[in-house]
C-alpha positions in Angstrom: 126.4 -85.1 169.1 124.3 -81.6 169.9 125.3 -78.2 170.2 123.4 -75.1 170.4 125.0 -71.8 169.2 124.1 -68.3 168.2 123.9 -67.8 164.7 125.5 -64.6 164.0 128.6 -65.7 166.7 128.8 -68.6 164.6 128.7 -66.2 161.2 130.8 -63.8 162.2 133.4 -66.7 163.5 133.3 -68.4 160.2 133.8 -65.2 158.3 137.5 -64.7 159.6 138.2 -68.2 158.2 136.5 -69.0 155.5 138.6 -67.0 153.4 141.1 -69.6 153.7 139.0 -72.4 151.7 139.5 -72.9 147.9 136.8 -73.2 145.4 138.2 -75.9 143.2 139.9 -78.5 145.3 141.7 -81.5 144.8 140.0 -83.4 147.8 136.6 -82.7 148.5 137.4 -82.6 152.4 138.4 -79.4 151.9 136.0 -77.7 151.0 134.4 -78.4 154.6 135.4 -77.0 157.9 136.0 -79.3 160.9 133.8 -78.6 163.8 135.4 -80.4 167.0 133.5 -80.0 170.5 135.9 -80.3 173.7 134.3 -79.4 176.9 131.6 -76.9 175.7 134.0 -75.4 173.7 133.9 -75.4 170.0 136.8 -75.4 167.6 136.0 -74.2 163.5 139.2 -75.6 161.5 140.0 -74.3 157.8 142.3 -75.3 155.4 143.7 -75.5 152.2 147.1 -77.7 153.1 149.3 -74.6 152.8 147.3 -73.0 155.9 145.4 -73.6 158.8 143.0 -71.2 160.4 141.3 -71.8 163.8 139.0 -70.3 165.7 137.6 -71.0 169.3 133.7 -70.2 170.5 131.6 -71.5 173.6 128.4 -73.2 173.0 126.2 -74.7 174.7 126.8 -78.7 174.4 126.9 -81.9 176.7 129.0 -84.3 175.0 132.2 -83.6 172.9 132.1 -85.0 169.2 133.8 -83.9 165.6 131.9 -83.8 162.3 132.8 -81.9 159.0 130.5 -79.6 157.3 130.5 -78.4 154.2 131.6 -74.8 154.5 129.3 -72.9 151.0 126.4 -74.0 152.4 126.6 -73.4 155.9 127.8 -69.8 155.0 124.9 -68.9 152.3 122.3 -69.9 154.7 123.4 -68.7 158.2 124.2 -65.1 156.2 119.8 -65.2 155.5 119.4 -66.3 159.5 118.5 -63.6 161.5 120.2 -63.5 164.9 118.9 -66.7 167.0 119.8 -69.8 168.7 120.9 -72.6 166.6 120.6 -76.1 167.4 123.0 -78.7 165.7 122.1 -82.4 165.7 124.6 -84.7 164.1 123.5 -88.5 163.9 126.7 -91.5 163.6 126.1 -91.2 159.6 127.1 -87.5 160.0 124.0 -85.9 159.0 123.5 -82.5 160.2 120.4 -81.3 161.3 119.7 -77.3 161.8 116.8 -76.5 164.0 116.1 -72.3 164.2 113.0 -70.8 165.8 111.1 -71.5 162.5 112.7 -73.7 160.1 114.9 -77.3 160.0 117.8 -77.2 157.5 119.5 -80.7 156.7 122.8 -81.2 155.2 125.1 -84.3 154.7 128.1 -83.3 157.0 131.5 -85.7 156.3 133.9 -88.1 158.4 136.3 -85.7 160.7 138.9 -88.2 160.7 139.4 -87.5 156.3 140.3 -84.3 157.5 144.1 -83.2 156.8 146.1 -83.0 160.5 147.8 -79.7 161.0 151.4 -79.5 161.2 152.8 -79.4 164.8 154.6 -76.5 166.4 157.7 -78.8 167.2 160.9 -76.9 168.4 159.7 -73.0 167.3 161.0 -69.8 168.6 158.3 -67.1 169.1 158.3 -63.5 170.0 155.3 -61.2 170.6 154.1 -57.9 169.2 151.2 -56.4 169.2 147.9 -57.2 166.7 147.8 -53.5 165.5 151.5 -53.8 164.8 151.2 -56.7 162.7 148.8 -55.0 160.7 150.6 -52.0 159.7 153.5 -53.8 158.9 151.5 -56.2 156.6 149.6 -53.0 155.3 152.9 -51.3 154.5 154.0 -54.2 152.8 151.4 -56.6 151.1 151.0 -54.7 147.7 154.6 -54.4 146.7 154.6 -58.4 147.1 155.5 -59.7 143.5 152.9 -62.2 141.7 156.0 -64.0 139.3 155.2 -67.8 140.8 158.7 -67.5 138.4 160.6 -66.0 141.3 158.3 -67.5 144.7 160.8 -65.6 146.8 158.9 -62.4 146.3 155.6 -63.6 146.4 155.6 -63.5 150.2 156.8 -60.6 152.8 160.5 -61.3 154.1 160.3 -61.3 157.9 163.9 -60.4 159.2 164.6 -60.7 163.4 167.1 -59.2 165.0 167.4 -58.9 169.0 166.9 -54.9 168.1 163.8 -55.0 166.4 162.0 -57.0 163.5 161.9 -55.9 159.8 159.3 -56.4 156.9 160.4 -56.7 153.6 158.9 -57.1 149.8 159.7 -56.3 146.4 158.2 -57.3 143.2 162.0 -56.5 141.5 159.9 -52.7 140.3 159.6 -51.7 143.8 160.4 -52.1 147.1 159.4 -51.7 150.4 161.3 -51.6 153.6 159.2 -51.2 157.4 160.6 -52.0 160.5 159.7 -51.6 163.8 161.7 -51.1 167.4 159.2 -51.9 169.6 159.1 -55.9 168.5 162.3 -57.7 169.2 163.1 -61.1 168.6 165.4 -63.1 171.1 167.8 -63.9 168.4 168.8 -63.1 164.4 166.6 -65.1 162.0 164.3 -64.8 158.8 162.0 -66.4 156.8 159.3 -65.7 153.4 155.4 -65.8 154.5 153.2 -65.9 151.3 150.7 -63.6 150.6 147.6 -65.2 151.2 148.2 -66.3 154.9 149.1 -62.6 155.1 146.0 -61.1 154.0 144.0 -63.5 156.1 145.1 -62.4 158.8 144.5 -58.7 157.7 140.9 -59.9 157.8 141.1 -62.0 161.2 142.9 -59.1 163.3 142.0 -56.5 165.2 144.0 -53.0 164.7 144.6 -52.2 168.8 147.0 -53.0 171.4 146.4 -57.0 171.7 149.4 -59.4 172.3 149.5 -61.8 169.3 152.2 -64.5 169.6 154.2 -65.2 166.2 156.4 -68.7 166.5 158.1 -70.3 163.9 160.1 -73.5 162.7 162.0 -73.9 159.8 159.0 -75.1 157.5 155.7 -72.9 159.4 154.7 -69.7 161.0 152.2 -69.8 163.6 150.1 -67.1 165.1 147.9 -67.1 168.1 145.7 -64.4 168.9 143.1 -64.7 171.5 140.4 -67.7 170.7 142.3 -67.8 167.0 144.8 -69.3 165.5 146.6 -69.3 162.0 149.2 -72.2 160.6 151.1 -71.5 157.5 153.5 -73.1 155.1 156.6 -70.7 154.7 158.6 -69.9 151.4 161.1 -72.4 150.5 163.3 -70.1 148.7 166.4 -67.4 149.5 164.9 -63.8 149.3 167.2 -61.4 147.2 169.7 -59.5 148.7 167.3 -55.9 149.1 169.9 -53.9 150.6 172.1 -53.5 147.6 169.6 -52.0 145.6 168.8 -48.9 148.0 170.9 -46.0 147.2 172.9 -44.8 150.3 173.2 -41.6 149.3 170.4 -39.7 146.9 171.0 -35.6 147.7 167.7 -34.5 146.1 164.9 -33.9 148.6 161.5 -33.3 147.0 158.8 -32.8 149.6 155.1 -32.8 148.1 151.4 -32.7 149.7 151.0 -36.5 149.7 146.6 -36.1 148.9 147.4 -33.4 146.5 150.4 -35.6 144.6 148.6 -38.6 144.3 145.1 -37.3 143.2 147.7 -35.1 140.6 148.9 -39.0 139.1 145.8 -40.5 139.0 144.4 -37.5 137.0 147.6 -37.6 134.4 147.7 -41.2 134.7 144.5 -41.7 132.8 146.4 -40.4 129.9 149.2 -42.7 130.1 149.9 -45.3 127.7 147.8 -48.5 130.1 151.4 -51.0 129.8 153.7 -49.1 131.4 151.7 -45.9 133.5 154.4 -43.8 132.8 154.4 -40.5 134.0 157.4 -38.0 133.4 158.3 -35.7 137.1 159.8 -32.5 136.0 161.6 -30.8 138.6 162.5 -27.5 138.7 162.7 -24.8 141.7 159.5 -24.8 143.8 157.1 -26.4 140.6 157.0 -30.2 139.8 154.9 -30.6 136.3 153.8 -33.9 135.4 153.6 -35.1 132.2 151.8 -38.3 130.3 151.1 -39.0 127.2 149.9 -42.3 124.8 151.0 -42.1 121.4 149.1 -45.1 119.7 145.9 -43.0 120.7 147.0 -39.3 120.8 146.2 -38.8 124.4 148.2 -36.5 126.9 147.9 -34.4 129.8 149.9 -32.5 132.1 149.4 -30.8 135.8 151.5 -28.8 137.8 151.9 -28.7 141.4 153.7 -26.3 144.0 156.6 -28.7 145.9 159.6 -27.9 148.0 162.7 -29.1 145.9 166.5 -29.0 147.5 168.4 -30.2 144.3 168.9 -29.7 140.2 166.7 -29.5 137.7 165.6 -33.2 137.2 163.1 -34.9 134.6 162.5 -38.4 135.6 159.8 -41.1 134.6 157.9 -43.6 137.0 155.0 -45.8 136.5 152.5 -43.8 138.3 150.3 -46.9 139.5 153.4 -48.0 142.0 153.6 -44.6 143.0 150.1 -44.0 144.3 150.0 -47.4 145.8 153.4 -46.5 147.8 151.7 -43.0 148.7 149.5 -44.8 150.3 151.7 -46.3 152.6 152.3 -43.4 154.0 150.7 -41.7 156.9 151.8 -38.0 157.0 150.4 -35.3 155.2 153.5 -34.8 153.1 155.6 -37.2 151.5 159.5 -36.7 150.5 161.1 -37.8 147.8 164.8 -38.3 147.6 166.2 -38.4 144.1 169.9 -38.6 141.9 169.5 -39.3 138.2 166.8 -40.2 135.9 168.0 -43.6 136.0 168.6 -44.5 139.5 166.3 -45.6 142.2 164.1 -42.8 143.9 163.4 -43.3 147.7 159.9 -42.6 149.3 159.4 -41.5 152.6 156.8 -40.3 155.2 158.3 -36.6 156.3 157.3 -38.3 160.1 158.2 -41.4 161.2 155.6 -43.1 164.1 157.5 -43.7 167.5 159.6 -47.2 166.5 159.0 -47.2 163.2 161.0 -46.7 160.1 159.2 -46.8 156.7 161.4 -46.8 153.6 160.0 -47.3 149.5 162.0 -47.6 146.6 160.8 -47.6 143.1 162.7 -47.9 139.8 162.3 -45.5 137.4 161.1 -46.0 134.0 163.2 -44.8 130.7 161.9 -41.4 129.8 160.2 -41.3 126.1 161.5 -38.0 125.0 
């Protein structure tokens, strides 16, 4: 079997998937990916038994053939190739040869057929949406995802369908976040738990514009298709909690803040903070919020004040400021609001603009105030 290729193609190919490989596997197989040539098109295959990425390139070949190379190797020395033609020649031993304008490279590929089968797509239902949607929802979402392996229903996002519009959940039990969109809709009411890794590989793998990516799903896998690639993954075998208890339906005080000026205010005070629980202490009053932190083992505190638009009581209220400036970041408007009660119930989070079918809601528990 011979292939030629271009070298950066076939870097920039292996890139979006590599991610998915392992260091320290069980079987040695997978620390390879599976080339497999079809009709001068060649298919990369990654894996790490939970999920499957693919990707599709032409190059230039005459017969079809499969060979697995090991995938450290192949990346540390195409990343030191400059951009050339590539010539592959595997023998029936599954040697690889590498042949560039001034070198020959040699490495001991492996027996294709070792390699694990994917799962098949057998009775899914799909819907589509588009790759830049996909993104913000797993943007908005990702870093609330909970890393307890205790509790594996919130170590993935919680895709719920409805023939309205499709909604992404995750909450790490601390905080919570809620984004769904309008302009997705599913052709009829379902859900299921995709784990976080799968999630931020395809972070990596797609593009943030108007593409059609195809989402399908059975009751054990997800499996996207965009373009020339393709992603399989194991979903969450567990019941996600019941999220919509825990938002308030009715919190009367509206706090509206500069979102840049807010969270650059908490990472200055934060730095003071006592480093297990980030708390810092929101004092509310009139048209000034004053934030407060302080770490008594070492004597450290600080405090900033800020200019806010507040509709509501005086209110002091404590929140670990690390969740808050991650969940700031979520949103896209230059101002945030805030929607309060008490100093011990759940504060809401929103953008002060909502996108055109969209709807972005955070919650985040609040943390028992020091006095």
């Amino acid at each position: 079997m011979k292939f030629i290729v271009s070298s950066s193609s076939l870097l920039k190919h292996l890139q979006q998937i590599g991610g998915v490989i392992n260091a320290n596997t069980v079987l040695p197989i997978l620390e390879d990916f599976l080339f497999e040539i079809t009709d001068k098109k060649l298919s990369i295959v990654a894996t790490d038994l939970e999920t499957v990425m693919r990707v599709e390139m032409d190059v230039e070949s005459k017969a079809n053939g499969r060979v697995c190379i090991p995938a450290k190797i192949l990346l540390d020395s195409l990343k030191n190739i400059a951009d050339q033609p590539l010539t592959f020649n595997i023998d029936k031993n599954f040697a690889v040869e590498i042949t560039s304008d001034n070198g020959k490279y040699k490495v001991m590929g492996e027996n294709p057929d070792n390699f694990p089968k994917e799962p098949s797509a057998d009775d899914t239902s799909s819907f589509d949406m588009t790759s830049g949607a996909l993104l913000t929802a797993i943007n908005k979402t990702l870093f609330a995802v909970s890393n307890d392996d205790l509790r594996p229903a919130m170590t993935g996002v919680f895709f719920e369908l409805s023939t309205s519009g499709v909604q992404f959940v995750a909450t790490d039990a601390h905080r919570l976040v809620r984004y769904k969109r309008t302009d997705a809709k599913a052709p009829k009411t379902d859900s299921f738990i995709v784990p976080r890794k799968p999630l931020n590989l395809l972070k990596n793998a797609l593009p943030d514009n108007e593409d059609p990516i195809t989402i399908s799903y059975n009751s054990n896998h997800l499996f996207v298709n965009h373009g020339s690639t393709q992603m399989i993954c194991r979903l969450i075998d567990a019941r996600f909690p019941d999220y919509k208890v825990v938002i308030p339906a009715d919190n009367p005080y509206k706090l509206i803040v500069n979102k840049h000026d807010f969270q650059n205010a908490l990472r200055r005070v934060n730095v003071f903070s006592n480093k297990s629980t980030n708390q810092v202490a929101l004092n509310i009053t009139g048209s000034e919020l004053q934030m407060a932190a302080q770490d008594v083992d070492f004597s450290f505190e600080g405090n900033e004040r800020m200019n806010c638009m507040y509709d509501g009581e005086d209110l002091q209220i404590a929140f670990n400021a690390k969740f808050l400036i991650e969940m700031l970041n979520a949103a896209d408007t230059d101002d945030v609001k805030m929607e309060l009660s008490t100093s011990t119930k759940a504060g809401l989070i929103k953008p002060t603009e909502q996108g055109a079918g969209e709807d972005l809601l955070m919650l985040v528990m609040p943390l028992m105030l020091n006095n």
